[in-house]
N, C-alpha and C positions, 0 to 999 in steps of 0.2 A: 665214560663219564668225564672223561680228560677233556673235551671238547666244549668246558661250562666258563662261562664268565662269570669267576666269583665274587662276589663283594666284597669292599676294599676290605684289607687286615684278614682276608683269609688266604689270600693267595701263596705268602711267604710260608705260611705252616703249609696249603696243600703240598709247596715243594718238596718241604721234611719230610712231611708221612702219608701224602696222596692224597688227592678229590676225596676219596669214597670216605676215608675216615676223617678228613676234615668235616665231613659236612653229619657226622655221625657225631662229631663233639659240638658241633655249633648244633645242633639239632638237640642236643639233650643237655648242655651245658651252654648256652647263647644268652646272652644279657648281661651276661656277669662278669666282672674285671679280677684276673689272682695275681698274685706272683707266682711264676713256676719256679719251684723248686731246683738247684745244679742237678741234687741227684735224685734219682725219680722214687719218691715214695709212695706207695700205693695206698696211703690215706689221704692224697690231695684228692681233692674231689672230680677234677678234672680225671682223675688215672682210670675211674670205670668205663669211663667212654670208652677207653682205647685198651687193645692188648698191651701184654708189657711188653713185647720188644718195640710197638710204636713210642711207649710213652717214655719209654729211656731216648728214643732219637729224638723225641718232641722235649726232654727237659736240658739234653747234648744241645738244642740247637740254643731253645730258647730260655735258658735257667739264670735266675736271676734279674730277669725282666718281670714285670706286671701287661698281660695280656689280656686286649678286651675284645671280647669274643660277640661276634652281630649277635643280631636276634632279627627271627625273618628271613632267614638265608633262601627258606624255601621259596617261602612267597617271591622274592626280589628274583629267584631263580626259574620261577612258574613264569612269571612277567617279560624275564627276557626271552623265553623259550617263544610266548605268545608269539612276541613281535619280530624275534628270529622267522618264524614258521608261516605266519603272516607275509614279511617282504617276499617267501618264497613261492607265496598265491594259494596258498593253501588256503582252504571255506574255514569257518566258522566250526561249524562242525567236526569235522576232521581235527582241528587245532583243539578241541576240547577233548577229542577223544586220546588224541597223545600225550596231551599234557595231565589228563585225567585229572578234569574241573566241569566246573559248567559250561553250556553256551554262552550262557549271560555271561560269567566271569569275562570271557572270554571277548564278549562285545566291549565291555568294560576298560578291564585295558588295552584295548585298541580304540576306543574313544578320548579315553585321557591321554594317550597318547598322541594321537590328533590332535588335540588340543590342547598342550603341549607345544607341540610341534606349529601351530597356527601361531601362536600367541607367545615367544617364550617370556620368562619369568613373571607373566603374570599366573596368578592362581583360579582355579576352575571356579567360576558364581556358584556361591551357594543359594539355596531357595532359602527367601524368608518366611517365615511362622505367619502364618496369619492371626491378624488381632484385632481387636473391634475398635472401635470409633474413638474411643479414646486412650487406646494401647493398650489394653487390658487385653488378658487371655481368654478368647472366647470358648463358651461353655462347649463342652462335649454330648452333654444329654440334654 
């Protein structure tokens, strides 16, 4: 699992205590900003994530700072794997069966990626609502 491109603000903690349990704290504590603690109590809510000899190196490294932790690590992680697994020609199918998502997922972002890639920084059209004649929301029944 060493071999993941992780999203920014996690890389520095994988180095303290490894991929696997980085993404084991962003996965059940992700979204949220603490301060960690110098010395590692195991009431901070962060400390269930981890064993405690991780959470003593993770509060050694990083104590006394405020840590904000992604949210989505997976997804962002699912995405690159796609597109990793894709430049290497791999079908559709097969990409979904590794990455264990759908086909569709899987169309998906390698579409917006494409388009992306066609277009940058503009943003993908969205479809407009259809409305009646005089902008009103047309009935459903």
């Amino acid at each position: 699992m060493s071999d993941l491109h992780l999203p920014d603000g996690l890389e520095p903690i994988a180095k303290v205590i490894g991929t696997e349990a980085t993404l084991r704290l962003a996965d059940r504590c992700g979204g949220s900003q603490l301060y960690v603690p110098r010395d590692a109590r195991k009431t901070h809510p962060w400390a269930q994530a981890l064993d405690e000899e991780l959470w003593k190196k993770f509060c050694a490294a990083f104590g006394g700072q405020r840590i904000d932790l992604p949210r989505g690590t997976f997804i962002t992680l699912k995405k690159v794997a796609i597109l990793e697994l894709a430049a290497q020609g791999l079908g559709t199918r097969q990409i979904a069966q590794r990455v264990r998502c759908t086909e569709r997922y899987v169309k998906r972002v390698r579409a917006m990626a494409n388009e992306a890639e066609r277009s940058p920084g503009k943003r993908p059209k969205r479809r407009r609502r259809r409305r009646g004649p005089s902008g009103e929301q047309l009935d459903l029944f």
